[in-house]
DRENDO-1510 file (C-alpha; in Angstrom, 1 decimal, always signed):
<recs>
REC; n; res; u; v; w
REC; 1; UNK; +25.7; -0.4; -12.8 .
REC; 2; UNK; +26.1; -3.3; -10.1 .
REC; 3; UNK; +25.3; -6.6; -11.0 .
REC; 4; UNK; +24.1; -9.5; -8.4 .
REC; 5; UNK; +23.3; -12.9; -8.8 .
REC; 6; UNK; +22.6; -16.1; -7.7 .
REC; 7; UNK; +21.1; -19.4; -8.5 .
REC; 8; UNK; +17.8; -18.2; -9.0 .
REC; 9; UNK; +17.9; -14.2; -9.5 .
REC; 10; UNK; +19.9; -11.9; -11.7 .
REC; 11; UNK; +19.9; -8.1; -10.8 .
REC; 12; UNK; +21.2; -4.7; -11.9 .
REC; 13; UNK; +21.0; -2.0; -9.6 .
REC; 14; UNK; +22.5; +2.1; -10.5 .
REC; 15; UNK; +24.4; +4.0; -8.4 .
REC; 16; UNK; +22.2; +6.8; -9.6 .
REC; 17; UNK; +19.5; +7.1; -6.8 .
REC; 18; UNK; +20.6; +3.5; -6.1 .
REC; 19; UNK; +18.1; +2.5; -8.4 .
REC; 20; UNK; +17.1; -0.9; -8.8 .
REC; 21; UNK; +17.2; -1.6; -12.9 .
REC; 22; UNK; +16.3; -5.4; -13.5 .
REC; 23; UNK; +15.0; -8.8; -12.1 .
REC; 24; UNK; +15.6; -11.7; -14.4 .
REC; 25; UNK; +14.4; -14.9; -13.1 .
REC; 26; UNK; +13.9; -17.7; -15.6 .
REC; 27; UNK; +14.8; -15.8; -18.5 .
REC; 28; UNK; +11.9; -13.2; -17.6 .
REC; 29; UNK; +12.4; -9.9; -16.8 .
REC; 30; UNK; +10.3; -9.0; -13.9 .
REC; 31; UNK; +10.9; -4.9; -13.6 .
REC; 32; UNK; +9.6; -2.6; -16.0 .
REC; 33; UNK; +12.0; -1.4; -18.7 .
REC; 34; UNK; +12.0; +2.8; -17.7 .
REC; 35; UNK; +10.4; +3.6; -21.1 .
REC; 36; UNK; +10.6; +7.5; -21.4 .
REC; 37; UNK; +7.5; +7.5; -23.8 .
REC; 38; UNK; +5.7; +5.9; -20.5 .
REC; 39; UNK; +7.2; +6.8; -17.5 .
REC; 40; UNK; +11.3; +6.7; -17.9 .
REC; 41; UNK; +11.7; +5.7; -14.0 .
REC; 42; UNK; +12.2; +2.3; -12.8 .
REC; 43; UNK; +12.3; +2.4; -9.0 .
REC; 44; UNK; +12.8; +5.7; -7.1 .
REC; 45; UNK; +13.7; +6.1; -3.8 .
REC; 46; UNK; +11.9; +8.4; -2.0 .
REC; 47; UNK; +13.8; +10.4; +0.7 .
REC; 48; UNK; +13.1; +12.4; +2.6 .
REC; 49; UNK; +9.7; +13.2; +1.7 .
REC; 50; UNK; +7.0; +11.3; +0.0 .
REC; 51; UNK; +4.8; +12.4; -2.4 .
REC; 52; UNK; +3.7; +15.8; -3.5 .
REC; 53; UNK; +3.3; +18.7; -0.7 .
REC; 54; UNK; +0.8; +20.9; -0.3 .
REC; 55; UNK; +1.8; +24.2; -2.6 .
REC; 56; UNK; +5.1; +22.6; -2.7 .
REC; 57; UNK; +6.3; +23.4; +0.6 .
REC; 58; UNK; +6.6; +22.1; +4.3 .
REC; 59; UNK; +7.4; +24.1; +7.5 .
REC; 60; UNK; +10.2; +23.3; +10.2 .
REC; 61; UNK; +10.1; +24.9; +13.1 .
REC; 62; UNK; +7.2; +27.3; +11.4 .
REC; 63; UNK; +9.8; +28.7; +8.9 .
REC; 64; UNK; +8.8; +27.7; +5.0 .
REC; 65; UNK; +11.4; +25.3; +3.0 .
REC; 66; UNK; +10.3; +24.7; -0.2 .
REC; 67; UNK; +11.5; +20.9; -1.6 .
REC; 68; UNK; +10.8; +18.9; -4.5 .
REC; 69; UNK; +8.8; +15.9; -4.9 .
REC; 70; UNK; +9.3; +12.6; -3.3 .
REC; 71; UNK; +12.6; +14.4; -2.1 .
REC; 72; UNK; +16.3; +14.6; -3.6 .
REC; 73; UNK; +17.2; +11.0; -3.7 .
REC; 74; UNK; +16.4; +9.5; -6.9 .
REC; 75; UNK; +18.2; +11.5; -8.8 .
REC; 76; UNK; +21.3; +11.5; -6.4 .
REC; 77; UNK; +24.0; +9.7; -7.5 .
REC; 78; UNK; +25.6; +7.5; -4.5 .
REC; 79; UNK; +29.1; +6.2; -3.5 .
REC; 80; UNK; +28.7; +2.4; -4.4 .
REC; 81; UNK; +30.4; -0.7; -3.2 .
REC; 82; UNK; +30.3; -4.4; -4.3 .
REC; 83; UNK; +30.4; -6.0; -0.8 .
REC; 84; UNK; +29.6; -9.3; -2.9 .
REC; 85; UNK; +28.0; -11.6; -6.1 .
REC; 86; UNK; +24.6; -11.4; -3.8 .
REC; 87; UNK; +25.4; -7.7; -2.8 .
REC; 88; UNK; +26.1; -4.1; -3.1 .
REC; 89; UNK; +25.6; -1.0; -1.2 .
REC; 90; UNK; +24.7; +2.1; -1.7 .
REC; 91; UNK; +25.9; +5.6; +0.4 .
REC; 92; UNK; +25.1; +9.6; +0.2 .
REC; 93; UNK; +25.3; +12.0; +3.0 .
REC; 94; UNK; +23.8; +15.7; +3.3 .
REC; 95; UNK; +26.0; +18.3; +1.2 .
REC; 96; UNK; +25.3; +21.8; +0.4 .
REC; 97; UNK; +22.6; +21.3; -2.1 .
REC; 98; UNK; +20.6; +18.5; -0.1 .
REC; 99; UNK; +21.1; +21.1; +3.1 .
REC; 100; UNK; +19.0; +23.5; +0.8 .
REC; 101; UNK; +15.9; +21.9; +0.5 .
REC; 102; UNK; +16.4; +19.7; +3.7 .
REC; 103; UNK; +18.6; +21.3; +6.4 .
REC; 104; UNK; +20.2; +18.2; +8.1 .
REC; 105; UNK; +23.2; +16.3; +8.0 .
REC; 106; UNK; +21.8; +13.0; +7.6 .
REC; 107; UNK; +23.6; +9.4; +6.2 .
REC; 108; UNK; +21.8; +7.3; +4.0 .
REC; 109; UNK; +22.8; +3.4; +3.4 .
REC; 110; UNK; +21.1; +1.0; +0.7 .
REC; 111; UNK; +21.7; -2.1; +0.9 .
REC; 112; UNK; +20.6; -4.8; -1.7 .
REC; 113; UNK; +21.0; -8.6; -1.1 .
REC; 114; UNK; +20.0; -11.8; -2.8 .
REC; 115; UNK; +18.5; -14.8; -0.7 .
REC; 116; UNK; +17.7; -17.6; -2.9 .
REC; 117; UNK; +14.0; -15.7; -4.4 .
REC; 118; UNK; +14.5; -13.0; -2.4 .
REC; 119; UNK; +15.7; -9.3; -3.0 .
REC; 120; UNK; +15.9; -7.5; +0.1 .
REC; 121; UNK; +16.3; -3.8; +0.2 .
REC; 122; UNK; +17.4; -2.6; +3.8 .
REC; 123; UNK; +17.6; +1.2; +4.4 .
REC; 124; UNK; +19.7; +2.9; +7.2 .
REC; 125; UNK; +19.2; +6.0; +7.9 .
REC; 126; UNK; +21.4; +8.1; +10.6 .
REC; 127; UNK; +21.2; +11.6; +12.0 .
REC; 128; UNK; +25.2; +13.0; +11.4 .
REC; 129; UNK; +23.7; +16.7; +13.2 .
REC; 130; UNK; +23.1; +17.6; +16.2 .
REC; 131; UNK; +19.3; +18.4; +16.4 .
REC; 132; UNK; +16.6; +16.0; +15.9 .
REC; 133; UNK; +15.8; +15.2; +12.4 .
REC; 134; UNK; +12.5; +14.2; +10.9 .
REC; 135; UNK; +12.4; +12.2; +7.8 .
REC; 136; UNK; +10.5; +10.2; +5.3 .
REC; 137; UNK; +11.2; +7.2; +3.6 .
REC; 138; UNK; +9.9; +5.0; +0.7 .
REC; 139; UNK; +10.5; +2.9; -2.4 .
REC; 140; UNK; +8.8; +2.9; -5.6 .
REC; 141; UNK; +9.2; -0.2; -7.4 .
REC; 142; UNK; +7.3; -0.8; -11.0 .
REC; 143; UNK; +6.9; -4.5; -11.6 .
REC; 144; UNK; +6.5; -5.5; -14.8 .
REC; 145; UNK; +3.4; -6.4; -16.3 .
REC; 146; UNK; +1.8; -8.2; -19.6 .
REC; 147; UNK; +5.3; -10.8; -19.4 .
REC; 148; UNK; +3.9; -13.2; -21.8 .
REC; 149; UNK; +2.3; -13.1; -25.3 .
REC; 150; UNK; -0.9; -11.3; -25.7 .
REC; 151; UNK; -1.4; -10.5; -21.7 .
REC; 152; UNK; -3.3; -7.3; -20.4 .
REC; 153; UNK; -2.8; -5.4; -17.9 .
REC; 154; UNK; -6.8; -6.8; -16.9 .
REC; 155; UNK; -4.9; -10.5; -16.4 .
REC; 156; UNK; -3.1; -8.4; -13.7 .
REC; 157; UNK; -4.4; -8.3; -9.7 .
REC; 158; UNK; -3.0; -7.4; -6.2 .
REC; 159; UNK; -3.5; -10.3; -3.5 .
REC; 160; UNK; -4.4; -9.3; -0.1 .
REC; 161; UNK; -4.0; -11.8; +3.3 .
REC; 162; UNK; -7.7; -12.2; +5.1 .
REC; 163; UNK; -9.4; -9.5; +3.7 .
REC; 164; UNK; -12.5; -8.6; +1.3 .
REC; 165; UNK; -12.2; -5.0; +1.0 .
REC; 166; UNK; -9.9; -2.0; +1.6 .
REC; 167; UNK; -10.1; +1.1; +2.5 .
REC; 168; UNK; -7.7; +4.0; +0.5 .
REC; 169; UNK; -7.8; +7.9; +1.2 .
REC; 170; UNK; -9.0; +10.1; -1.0 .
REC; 171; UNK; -7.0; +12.3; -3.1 .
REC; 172; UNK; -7.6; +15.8; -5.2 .
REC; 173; UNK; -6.3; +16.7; -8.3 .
REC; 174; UNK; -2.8; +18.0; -6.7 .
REC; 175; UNK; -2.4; +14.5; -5.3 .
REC; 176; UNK; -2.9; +15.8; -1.9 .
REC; 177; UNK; -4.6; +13.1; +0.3 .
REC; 178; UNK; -8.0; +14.0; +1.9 .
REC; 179; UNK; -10.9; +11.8; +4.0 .
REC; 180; UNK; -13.2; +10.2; +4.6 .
REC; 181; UNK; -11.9; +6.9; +2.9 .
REC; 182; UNK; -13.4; +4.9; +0.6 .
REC; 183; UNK; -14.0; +1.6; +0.8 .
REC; 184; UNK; -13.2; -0.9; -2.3 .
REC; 185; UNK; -14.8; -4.4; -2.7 .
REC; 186; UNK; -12.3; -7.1; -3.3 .
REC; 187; UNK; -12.7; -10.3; -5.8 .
REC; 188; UNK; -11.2; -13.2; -3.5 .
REC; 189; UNK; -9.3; -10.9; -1.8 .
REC; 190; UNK; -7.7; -9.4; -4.8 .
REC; 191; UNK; -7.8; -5.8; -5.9 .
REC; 192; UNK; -8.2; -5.9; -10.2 .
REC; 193; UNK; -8.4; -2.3; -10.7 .
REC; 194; UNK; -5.8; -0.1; -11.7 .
REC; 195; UNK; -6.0; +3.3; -9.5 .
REC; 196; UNK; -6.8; +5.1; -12.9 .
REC; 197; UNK; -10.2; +2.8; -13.4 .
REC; 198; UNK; -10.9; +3.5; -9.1 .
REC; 199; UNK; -10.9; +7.4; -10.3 .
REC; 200; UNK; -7.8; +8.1; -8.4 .
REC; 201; UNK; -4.1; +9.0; -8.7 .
REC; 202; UNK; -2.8; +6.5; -6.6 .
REC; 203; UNK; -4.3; +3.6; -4.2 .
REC; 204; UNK; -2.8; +5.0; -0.7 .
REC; 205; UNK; -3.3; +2.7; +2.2 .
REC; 206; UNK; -2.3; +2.4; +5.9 .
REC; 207; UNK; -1.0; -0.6; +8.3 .
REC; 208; UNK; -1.9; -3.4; +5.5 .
REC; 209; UNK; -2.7; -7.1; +7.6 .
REC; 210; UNK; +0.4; -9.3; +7.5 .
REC; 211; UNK; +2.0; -6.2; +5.9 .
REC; 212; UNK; +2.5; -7.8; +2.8 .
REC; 213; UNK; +0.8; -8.0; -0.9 .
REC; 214; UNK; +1.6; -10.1; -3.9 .
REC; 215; UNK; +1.2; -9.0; -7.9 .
REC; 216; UNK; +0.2; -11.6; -10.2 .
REC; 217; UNK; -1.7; -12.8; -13.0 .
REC; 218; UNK; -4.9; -14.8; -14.2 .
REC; 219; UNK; -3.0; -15.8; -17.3 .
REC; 220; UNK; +0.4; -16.9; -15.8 .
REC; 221; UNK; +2.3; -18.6; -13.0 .
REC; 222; UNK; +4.5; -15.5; -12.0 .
REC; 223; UNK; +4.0; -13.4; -9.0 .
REC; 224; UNK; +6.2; -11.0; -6.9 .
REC; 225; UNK; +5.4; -11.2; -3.2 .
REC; 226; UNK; +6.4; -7.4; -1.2 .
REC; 227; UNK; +6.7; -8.0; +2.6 .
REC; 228; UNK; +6.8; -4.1; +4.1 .
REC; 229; UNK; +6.5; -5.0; +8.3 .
REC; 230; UNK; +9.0; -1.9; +8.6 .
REC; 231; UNK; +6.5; -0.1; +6.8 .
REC; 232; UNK; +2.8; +1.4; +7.7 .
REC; 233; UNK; +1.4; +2.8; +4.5 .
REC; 234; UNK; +1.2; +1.2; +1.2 .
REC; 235; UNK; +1.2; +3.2; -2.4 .
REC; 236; UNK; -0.5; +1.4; -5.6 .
REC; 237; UNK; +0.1; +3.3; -8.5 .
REC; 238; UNK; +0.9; +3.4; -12.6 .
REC; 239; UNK; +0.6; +6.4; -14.7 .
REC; 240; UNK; -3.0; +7.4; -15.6 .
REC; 241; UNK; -4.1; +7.7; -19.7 .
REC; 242; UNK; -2.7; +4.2; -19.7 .
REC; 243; UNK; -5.0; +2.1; -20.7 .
REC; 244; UNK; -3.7; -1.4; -21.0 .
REC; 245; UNK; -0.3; -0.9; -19.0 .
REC; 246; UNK; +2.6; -2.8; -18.5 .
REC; 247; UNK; +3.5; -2.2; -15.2 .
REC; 248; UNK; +2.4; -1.7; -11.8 .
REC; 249; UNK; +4.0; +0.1; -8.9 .
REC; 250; UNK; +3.8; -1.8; -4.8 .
REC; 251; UNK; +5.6; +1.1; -2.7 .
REC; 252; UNK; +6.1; +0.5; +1.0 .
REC; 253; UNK; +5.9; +4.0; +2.7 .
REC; 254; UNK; +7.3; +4.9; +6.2 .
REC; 255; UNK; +4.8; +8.0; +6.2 .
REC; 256; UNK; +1.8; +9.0; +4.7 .
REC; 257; UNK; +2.2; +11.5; +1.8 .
REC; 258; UNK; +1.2; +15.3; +2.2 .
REC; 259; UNK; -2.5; +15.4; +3.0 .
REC; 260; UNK; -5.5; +18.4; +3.5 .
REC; 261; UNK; -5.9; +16.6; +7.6 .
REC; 262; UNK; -1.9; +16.6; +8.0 .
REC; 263; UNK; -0.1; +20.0; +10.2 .
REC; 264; UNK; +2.5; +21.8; +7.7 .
REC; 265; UNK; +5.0; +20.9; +10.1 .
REC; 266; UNK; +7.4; +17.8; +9.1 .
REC; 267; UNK; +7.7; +16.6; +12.2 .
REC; 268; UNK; +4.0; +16.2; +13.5 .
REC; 269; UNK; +2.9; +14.6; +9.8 .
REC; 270; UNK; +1.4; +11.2; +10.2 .
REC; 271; UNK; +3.6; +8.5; +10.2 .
REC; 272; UNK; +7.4; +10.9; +10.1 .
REC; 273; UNK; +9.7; +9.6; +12.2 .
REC; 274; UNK; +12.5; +11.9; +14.6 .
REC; 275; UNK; +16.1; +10.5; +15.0 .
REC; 276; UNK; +17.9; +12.1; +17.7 .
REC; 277; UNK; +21.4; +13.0; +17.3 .
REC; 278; UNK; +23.6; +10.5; +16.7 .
REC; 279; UNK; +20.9; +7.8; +16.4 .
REC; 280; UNK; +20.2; +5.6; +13.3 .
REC; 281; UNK; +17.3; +3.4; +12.3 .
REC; 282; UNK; +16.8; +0.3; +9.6 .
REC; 283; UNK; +13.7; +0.1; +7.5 .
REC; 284; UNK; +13.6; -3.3; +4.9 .
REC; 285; UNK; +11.3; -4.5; +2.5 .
REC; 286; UNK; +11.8; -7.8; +0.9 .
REC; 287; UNK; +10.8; -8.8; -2.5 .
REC; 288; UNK; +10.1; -12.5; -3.3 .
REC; 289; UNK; +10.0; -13.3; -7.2 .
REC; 290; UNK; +7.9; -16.4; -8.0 .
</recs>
C-alpha cells in the first residue's frame, strides 16, 4: 500500500492492479470501502479489454483467443515505486501468462499524482513487440455514496455540461451492447437514476460534451468532478439488486465494450486503438474532490 498526501487529499493506492484504495478529504472518505458482501472491488483497471465479450472471446488476425473480463490487470500485481509524498507509480509488462490470453509484449505505467484537489491518474502504454498491437484501456472508479447521516443513494445525481438529455446504448442480458440508443431525459442537466432503475446493466455513453461529469448530492456540499478528454466513452454503473446503494462507479473508457454492431476482430472494434512497434501513448483522467 502507497500512501500520498498533501494539504488537501490523503490517498492509498495497492500495488495489486495498482488499485486506487482511499480519498480522504476533510475527514471524509470519498471511495467506497470494497465491501465483499456488495461488490469487494474498489477501482479496477481495465486493460486490455473492456467489458464482457461476446461468448467470451475475441479474434486476432481471425484466430480465436479466449480472455477474461475487463482483461488481466486488476488482479495483477505491479512493480511499485514512491517517486514522491504527492506520487507513486505503478509498472507490469507482458509475461508468459498475460501472453496467453493477450499475445503482445506490451508495458504498462500508472502514474498517480496529487495537485492541490486533484488526483490525476495518467496511463502509458508502450508496444515492447514487434507487430502492431491493439489495446483497450479503462478505469473503474466507485465513489462513495450516502457520506453523511441518513443519506440515500436518491440524494445522489450525475451533472452533465449543456445538456438535457443523453443518449446510452442498449445492452442484453450478457452485457453485450446493442442499438438503437435510447434517449434519457435529464432534471437540470442531471441524470438521478441509477442504471438498475433505467432497466440496464450499465449507462454506456460516447464522446460526452466537455468530456467531463461530476457526482454529487441534493443533501450535501460534496462532489467529485471526473475530466476524461483522453477518453471517448463513458461507463455509469453500481451493482444491480441494490436498492439504496452506497456507491457509484464514473469509468472513462478508451473503447467501447464488446457489442452485437462491433467485428470479432480486436483491432477494427470501435474506439481500440493500434500502437506500432516501439510506440507509446498517454491516456489521463483527472479527479477533482470537492
Amino acid at each position: 500500500m502507497f500512501t500520498l498526501g498533501n494539504d488537501v487529499l490523503a490517498v492509498r493506492v495497492s500495488n495489486m492492479g495498482a488499485e486506487l484504495q482511499s480519498v480522504v478529504r476533510d475527514g471524509v472518505e470519498r471511495m467506497w470501502c470494497g465491501d465483499p458482501a456488495v461488490w469487494g472491488r474498489r477501482a479496477p483497471l481495465l486493460f486490455p479489454l473492456i467489458g464482457r465479450l461476446r461468448d467470451g472471446w475475441y479474434a486476432l488476425d481471425g484466430r480465436r483467443i479466449d480472455a477474461p473480463t475487463h482483461g488481466f490487470c486488476r488482479d495483477r500485481a505491479f512493480d511499485a515505486e514512491q517517486v514522491s509524498d504527492t506520487e507513486a507509480r505503478f509498472t507490469t509488462v507482458a509475461d508468459e501468462q498475460t501472453r496467453a490470453v493477450y499475445p503482445f509484449d506490451f508495458r504498462l505505467t500508472v502514474c498517480f499524482a496529487l495537485e492541490g484537489p486533484t488526483l490525476v491518474k495518467t496511463h502509458e502504454v508502450e508496444n515492447l513487440g514487434g507487430a502492431p498491437m491493439p489495446f483497450e484501456l479503462g478505469g473503474h472508479e466507485a465513489y462513495a455514496t450516502r457520506l453523511l447521516p441518513k443519506e440515500r443513494m436518491a440524494d445522489y445525481f450525475v451533472r452533465f455540461e449543456g445538456l438535457d438529455a443523453i443518449e446510452m446504448f442498449g445492452m442484453d442480458e450478457a452485457g453485450i451492447l446493442t442499438l438503437p440508443k435510447t434517449a434519457v431525459p435529464l432534471e437540470d442537466g442531471c441524470l438521478t437514476r441509477t442504471p438498475e432503475q433505467l432497466g440496464i446493466d450499465t449507462v454506456v455513453l460516447e464522446n460526452v460534451p466537455g468530456s467531463a461529469v461530476a457526482l454529487a448530492s441534493a443533501a450535501n456540499p460534496y462532489e467529485v468532478r471526473v475530466e476524461f478528454p483522453d477518453f471517448p466513452y463513458l461507463g455509469i454503473w453500481t451493482k444491480a439488486g441494490q436498492d439504496d446503494a452506497r456507491y457509484l462507479c464514473i469509468e472513462p473508457w478508451s473503447a467501447l465494450p464488446d457489442a452485437h454492431f462491433s467485428p470479432r476482430e480486436l483491432a477494427e472494434k470501435p474506439g481500440v486503438r493500434t500502437l506500432a512497434p516501439g510506440e507509446r501513448v498517454t491516456l489521463a483522467y483527472r479527479m477533482t474532490f470537492r
